[in-house]
Z-matrix of the N, CA and C atoms (Angstrom, degrees):
N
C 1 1.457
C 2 1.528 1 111.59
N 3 1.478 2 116.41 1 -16.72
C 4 1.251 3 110.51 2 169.77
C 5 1.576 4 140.90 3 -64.16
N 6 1.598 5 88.44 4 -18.23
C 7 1.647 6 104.30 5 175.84
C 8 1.455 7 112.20 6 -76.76
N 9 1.005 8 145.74 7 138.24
C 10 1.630 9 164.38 8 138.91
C 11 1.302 10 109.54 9 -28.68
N 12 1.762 11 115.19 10 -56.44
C 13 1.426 12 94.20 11 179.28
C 14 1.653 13 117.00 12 -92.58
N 15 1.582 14 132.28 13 -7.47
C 16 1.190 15 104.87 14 149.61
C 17 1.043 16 124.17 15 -85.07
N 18 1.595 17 153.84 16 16.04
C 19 0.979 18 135.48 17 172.40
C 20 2.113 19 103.23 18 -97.00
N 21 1.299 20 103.00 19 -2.31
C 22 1.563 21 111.21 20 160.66
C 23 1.350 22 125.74 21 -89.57
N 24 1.210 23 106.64 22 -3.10
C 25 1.628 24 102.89 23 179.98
C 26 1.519 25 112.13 24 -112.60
N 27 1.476 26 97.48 25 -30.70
C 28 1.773 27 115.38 26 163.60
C 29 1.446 28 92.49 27 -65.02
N 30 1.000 29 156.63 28 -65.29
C 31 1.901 30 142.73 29 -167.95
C 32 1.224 31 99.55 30 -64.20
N 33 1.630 32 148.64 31 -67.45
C 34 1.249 33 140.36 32 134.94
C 35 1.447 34 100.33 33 23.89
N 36 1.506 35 133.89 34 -75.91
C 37 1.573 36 123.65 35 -179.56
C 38 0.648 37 156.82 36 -25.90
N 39 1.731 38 96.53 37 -59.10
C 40 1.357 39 122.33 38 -162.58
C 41 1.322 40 101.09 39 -109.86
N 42 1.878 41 103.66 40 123.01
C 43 1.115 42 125.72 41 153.77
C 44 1.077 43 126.49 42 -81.20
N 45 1.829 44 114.41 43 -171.28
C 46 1.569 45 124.95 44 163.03
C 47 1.811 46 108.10 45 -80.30
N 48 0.940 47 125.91 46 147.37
C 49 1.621 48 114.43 47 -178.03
C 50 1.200 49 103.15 48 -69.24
N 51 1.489 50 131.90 49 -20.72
C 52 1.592 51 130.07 50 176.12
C 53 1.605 52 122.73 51 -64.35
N 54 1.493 53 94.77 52 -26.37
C 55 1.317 54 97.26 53 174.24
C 56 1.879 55 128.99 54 -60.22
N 57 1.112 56 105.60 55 142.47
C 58 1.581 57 106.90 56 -157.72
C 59 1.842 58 111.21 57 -93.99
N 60 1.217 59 100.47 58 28.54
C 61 1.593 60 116.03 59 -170.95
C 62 1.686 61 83.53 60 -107.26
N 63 0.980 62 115.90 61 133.94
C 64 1.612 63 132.93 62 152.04
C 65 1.283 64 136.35 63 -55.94
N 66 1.946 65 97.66 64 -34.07
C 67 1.231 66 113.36 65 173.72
C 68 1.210 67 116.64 66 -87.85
N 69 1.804 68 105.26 67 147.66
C 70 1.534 69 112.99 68 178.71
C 71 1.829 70 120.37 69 110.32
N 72 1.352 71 122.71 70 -164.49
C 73 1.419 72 126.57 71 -172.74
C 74 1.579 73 79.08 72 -117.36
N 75 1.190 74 83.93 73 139.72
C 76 1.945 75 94.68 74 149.67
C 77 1.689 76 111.22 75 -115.74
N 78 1.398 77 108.22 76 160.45
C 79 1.225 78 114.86 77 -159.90
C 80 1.173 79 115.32 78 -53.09
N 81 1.802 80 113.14 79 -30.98
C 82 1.869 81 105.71 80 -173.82
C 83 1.124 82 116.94 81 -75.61
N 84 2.042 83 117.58 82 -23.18
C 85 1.349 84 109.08 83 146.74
C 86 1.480 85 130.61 84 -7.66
N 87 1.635 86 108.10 85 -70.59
C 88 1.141 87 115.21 86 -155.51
C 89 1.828 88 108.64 87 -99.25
N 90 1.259 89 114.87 88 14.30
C 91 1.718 90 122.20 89 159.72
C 92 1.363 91 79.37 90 106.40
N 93 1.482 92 152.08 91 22.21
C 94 1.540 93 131.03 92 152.19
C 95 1.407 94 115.27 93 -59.48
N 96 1.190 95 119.10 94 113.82
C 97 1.669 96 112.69 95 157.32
C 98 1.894 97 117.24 96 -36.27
N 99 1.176 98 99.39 97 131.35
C 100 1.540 99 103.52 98 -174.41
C 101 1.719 100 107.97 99 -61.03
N 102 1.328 101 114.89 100 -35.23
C 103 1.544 102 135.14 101 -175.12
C 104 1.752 103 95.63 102 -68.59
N 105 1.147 104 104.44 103 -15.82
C 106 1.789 105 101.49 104 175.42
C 107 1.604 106 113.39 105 -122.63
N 108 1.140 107 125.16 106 13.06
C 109 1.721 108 123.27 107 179.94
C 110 1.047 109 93.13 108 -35.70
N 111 1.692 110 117.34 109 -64.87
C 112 1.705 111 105.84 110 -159.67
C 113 1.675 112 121.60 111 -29.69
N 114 1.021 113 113.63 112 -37.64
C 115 1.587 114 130.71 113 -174.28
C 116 1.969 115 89.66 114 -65.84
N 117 0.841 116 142.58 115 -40.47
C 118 1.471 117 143.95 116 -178.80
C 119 1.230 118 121.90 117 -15.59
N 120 1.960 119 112.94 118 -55.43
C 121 1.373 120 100.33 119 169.17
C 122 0.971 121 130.40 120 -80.76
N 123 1.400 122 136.39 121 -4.23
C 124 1.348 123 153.50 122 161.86
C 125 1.615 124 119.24 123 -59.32
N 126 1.448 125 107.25 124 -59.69
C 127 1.416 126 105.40 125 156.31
C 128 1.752 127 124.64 126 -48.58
N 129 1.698 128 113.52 127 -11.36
C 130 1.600 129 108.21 128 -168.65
C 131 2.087 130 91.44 129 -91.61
N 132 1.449 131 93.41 130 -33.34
C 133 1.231 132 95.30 131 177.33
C 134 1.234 133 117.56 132 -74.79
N 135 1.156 134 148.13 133 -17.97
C 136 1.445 135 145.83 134 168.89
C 137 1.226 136 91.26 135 -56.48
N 138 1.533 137 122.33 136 -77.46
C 139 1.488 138 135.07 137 171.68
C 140 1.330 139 127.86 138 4.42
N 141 1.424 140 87.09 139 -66.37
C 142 1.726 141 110.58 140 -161.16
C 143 1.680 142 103.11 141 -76.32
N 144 1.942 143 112.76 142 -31.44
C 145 1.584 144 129.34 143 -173.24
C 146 1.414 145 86.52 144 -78.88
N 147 0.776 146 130.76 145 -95.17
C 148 1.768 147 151.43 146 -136.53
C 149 2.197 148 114.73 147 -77.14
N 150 0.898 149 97.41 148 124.11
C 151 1.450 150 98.44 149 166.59
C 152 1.657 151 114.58 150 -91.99
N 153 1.935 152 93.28 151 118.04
C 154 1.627 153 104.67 152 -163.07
C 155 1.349 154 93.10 153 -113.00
N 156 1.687 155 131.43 154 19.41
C 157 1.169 156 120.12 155 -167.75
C 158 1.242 157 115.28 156 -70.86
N 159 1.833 158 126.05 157 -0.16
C 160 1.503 159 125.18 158 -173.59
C 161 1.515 160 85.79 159 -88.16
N 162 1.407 161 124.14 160 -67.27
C 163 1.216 162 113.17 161 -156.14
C 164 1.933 163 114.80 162 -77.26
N 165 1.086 164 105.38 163 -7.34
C 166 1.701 165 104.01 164 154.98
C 167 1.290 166 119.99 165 -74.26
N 168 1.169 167 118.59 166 -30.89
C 169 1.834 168 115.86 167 -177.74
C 170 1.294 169 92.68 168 -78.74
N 171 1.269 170 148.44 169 -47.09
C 172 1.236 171 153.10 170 -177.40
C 173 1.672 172 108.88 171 -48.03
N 174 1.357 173 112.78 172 -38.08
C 175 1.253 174 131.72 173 -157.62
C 176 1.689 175 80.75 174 -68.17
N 177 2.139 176 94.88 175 -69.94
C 178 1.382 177 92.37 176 -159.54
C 179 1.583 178 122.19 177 -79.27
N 180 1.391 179 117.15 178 26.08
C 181 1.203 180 106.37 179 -160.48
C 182 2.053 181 81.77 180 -106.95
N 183 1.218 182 117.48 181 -22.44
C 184 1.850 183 124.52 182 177.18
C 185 1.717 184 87.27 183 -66.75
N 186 1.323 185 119.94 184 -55.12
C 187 1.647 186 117.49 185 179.92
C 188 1.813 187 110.41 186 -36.58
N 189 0.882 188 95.85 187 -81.07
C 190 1.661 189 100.18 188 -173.58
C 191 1.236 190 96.84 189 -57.30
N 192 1.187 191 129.12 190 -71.89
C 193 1.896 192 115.77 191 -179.76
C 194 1.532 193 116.65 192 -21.53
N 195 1.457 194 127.08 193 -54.63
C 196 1.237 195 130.82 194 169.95
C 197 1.267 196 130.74 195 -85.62
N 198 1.156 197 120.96 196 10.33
C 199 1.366 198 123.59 197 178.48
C 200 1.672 199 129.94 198 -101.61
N 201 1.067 200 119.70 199 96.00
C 202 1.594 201 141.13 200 -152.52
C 203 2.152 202 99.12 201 -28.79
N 204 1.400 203 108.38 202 -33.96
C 205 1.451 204 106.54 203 178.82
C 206 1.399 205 110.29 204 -142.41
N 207 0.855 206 108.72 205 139.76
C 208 1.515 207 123.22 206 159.03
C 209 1.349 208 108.37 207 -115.86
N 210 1.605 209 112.59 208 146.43
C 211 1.245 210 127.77 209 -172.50
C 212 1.510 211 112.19 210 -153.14
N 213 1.766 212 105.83 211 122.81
C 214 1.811 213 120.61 212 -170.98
C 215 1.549 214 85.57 213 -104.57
N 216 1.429 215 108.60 214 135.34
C 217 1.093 216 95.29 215 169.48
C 218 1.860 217 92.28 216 -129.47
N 219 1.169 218 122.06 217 134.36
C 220 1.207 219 138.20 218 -153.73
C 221 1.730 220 112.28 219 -128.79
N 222 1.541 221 104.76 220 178.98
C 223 1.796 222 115.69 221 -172.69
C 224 1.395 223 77.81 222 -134.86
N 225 1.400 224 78.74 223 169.13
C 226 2.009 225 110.85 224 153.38
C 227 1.569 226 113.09 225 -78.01
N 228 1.811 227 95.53 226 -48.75
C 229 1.290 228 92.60 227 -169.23
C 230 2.077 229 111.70 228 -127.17
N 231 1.015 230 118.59 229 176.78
C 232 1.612 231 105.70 230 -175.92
C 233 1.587 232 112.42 231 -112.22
N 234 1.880 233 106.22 232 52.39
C 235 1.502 234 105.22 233 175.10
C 236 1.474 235 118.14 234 -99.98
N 237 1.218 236 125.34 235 -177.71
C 238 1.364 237 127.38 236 -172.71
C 239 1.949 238 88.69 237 -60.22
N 240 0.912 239 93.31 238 -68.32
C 241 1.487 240 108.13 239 -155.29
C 242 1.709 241 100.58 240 -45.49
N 243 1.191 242 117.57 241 -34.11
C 244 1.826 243 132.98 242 177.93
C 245 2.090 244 99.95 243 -55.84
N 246 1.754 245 95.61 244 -50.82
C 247 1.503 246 114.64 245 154.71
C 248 1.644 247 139.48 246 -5.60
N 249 1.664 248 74.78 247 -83.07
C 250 1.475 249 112.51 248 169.89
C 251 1.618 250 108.23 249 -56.89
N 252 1.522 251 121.83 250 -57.07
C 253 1.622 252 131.87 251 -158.18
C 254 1.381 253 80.78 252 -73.87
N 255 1.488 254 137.55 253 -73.34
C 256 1.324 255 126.38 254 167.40
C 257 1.302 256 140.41 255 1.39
N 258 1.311 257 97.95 256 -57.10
C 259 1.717 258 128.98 257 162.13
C 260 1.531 259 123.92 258 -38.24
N 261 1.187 260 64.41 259 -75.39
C 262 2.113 261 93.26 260 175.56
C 263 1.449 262 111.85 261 -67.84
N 264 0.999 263 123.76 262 -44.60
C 265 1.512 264 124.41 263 152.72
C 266 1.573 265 114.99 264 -23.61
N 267 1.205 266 110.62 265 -79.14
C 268 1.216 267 144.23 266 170.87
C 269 1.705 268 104.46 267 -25.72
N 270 1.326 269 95.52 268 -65.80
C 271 1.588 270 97.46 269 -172.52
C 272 1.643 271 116.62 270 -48.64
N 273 1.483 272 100.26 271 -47.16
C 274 1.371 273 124.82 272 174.84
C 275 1.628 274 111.91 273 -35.81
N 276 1.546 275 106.74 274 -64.15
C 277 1.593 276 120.18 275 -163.69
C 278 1.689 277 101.10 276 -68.91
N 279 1.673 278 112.82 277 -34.02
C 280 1.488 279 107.00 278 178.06
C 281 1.365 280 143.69 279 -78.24
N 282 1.857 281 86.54 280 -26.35
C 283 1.382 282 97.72 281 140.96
C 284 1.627 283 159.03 282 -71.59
N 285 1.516 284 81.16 283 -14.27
C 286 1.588 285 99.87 284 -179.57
C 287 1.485 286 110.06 285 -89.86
N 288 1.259 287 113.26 286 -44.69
C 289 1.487 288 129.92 287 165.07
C 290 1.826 289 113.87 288 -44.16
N 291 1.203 290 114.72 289 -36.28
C 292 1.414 291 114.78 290 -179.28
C 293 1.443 292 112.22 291 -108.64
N 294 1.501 293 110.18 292 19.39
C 295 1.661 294 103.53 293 173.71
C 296 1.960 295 89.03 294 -124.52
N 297 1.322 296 114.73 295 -1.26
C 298 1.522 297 112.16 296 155.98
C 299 2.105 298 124.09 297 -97.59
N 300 1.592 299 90.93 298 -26.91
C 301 1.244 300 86.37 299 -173.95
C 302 1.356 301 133.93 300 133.19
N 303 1.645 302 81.18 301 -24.26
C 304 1.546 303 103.20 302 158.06
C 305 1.737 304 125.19 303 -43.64
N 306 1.353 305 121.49 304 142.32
C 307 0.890 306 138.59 305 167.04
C 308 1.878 307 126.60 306 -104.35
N 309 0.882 308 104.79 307 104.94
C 310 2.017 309 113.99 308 -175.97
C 311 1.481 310 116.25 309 -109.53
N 312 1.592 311 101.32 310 132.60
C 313 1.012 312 112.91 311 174.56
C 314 1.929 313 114.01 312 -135.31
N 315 1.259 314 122.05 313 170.89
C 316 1.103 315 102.66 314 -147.45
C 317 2.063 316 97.74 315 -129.21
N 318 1.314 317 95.45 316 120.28
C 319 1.729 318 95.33 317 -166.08
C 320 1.934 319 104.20 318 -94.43
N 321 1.005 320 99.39 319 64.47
C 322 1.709 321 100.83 320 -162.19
C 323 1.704 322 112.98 321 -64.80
N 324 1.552 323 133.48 322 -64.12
C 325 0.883 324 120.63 323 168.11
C 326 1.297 325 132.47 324 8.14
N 327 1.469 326 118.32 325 -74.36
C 328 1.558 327 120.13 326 -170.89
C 329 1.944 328 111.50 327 -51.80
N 330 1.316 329 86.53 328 -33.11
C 331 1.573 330 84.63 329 -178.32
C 332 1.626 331 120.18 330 -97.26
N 333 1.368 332 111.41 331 6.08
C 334 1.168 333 114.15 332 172.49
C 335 1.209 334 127.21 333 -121.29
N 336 1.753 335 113.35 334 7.46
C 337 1.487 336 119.44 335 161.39
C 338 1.717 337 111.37 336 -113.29
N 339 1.236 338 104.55 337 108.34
C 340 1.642 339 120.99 338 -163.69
C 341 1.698 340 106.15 339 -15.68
N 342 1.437 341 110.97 340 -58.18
C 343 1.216 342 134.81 341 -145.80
C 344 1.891 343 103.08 342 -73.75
N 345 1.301 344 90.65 343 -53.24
C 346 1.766 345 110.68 344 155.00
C 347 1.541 346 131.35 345 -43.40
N 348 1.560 347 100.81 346 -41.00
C 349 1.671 348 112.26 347 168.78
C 350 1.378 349 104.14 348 -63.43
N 351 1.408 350 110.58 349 -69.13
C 352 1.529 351 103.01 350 -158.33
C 353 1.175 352 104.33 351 -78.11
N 354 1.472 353 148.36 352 24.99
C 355 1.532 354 134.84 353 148.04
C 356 1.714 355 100.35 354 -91.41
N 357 1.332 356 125.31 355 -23.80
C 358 1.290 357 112.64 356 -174.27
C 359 1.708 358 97.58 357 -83.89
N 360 1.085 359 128.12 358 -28.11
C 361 1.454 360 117.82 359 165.11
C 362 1.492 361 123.22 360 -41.56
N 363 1.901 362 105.09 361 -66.57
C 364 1.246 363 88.76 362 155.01
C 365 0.993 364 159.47 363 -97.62
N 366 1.509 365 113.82 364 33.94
C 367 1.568 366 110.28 365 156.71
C 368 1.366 367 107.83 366 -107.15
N 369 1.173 368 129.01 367 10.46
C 370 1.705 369 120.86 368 144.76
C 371 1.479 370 122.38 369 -73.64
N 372 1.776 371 116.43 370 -25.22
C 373 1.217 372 112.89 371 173.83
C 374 1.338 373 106.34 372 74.36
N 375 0.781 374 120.79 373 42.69
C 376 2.092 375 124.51 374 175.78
C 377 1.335 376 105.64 375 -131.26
N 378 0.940 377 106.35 376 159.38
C 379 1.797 378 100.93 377 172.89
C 380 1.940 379 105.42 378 -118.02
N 381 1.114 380 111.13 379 168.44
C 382 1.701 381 100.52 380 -140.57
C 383 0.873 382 141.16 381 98.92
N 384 0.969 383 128.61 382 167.97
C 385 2.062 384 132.28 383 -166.62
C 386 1.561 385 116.02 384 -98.47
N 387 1.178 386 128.42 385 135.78
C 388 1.552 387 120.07 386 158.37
C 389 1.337 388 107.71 387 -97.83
N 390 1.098 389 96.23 388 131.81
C 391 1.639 390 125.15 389 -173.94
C 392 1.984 391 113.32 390 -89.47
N 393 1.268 392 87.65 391 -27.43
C 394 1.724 393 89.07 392 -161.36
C 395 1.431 394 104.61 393 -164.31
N 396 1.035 395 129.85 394 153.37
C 397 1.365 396 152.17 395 128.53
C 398 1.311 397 157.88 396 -105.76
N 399 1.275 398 106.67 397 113.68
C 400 1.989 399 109.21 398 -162.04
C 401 1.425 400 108.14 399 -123.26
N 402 1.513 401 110.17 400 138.39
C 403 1.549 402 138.47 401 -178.80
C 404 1.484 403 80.83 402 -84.13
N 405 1.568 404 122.56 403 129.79
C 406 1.925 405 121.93 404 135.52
C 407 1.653 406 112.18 405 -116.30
N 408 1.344 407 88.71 406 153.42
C 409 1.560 408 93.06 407 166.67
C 410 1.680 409 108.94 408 168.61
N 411 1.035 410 111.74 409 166.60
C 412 1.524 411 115.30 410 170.48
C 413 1.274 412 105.86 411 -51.52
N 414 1.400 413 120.19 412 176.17
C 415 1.564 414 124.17 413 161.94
C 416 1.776 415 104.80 414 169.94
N 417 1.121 416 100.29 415 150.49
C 418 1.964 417 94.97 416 176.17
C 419 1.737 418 101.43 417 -68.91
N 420 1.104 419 100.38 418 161.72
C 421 1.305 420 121.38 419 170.13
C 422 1.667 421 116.61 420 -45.21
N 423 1.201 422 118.94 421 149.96
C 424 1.187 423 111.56 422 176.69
C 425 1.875 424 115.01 423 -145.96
N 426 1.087 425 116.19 424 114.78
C 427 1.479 426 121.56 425 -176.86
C 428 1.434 427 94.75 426 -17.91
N 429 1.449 428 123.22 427 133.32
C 430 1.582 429 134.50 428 164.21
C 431 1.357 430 117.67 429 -66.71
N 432 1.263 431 107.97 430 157.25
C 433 2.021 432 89.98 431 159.45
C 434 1.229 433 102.16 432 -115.03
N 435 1.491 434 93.46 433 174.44
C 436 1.725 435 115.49 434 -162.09
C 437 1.608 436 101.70 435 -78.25
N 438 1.477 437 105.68 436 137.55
C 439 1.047 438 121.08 437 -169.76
C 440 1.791 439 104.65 438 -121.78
N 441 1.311 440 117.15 439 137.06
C 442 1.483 441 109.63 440 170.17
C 443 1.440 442 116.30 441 -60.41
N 444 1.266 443 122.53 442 173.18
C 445 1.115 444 150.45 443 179.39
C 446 1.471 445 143.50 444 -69.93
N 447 1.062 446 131.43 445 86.92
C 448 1.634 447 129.51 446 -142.57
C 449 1.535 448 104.06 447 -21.13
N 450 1.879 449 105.45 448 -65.55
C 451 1.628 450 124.16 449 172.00
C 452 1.445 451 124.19 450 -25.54
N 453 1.754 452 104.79 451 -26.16
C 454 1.814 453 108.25 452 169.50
C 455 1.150 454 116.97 453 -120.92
N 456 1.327 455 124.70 454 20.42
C 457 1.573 456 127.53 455 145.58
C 458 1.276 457 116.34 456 -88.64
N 459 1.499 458 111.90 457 -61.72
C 460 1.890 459 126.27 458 175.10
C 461 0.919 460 129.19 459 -64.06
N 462 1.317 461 122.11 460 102.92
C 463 1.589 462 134.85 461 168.53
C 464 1.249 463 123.62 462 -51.62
C-alpha cells in the first residue's frame, strides 16, 4: 500500500455495485454497506490518496489469526511447470473445498512481493517455494460478485 501506483490501480477497481460493467470490486466486496455504495467512489479515492497499508495489515493480520486454517501451498522448485502443478493443485483443493462447504479466500501478497516470500519460507521452515495462500473455513453465504459472461471470455 505504500506504492502510489498500486494503490491507483487498486481504486481503478472498485466500483459502485450498480454499475453495469462486470469488471472490477464493487463496494460490498470491500465491507461497504450496500445502503451506502454511493460513498464507493470516495472510498477508491481515499485509497488511491492515502497509504492504509498499517491499518490493512492490521486488518489482515486479525484475518489469519481467526481463521480456522491456513494453507501454503508450495514447490520444490520455482519453474513454470512447478507453476502449472501448483495450479492444478489448486484446482483440486477449490474444488473439493466447495463440494464440502468450505469457504476460500486468497492471502496473495506474501507470495507475490519477493521480499515477503522468502520470510514466509522461513518461518514455515521447509525448503521450497510458496506458491499461494488460502484462508478455509465455514462462513454464511455472501452475495457473489459479478462475473462476465462465458460468450466474453470464449473464443
Amino acid at each position: 500500500m505504500a506504492d502510489p501506483n498500486y494503490r491507483q490501480e487498486l481504486a481503478n477497481w472498485i466500483r459502485p455495485a450498480n454499475n453495469s460493467n462486470h469488471d472490477g470490486i464493487p463496494g460490498y466486496a470491500q465491507g461497504i454497506n450496500e445502503h451506502f455504495d454511493f460513498a464507493t467512489p470516495l472510498f477508491a479515492t481515499v485509497l488511491r490518496t492515502f497509504d492504509l497499508g498499517n491499518d490493512l495489515a492490521e486488518r489482515s493480520r486479525k484475518l489469519v489469526e481467526q481463521s480456522p486454517a491456513i494453507v501454503v501451498l508450495g514447490t520444490q522448485n520455482d519453474t513454470q511447470s512447478d507453476w502449472l502443478n501448483a495450479g492444478q493443485a489448486l484446482e483440486r483443493i477449490l474444488l473439493r473445498s466447495q463440494a464440502v462447504g468450505l469457504s476460500c479466500s486468497f492471502l496473495n501478497q506474501p507470495v507475490q512481493v519477493p521480499q515477503l516470500r522468502s520470510e514466509l519460507s522461513k518461518v514455515l521452515s521447509q525448503s521450497g517455494f510458496p506458491q499461494l495462500i488460502l484462508r478455509l473455513g465455514f462462513c454464511k453465504q455472501v452475495k457473489p460478485t459479478p462475473r462476465r459472461t462465458v460468450e466474453d471470455v470464449v473464443i
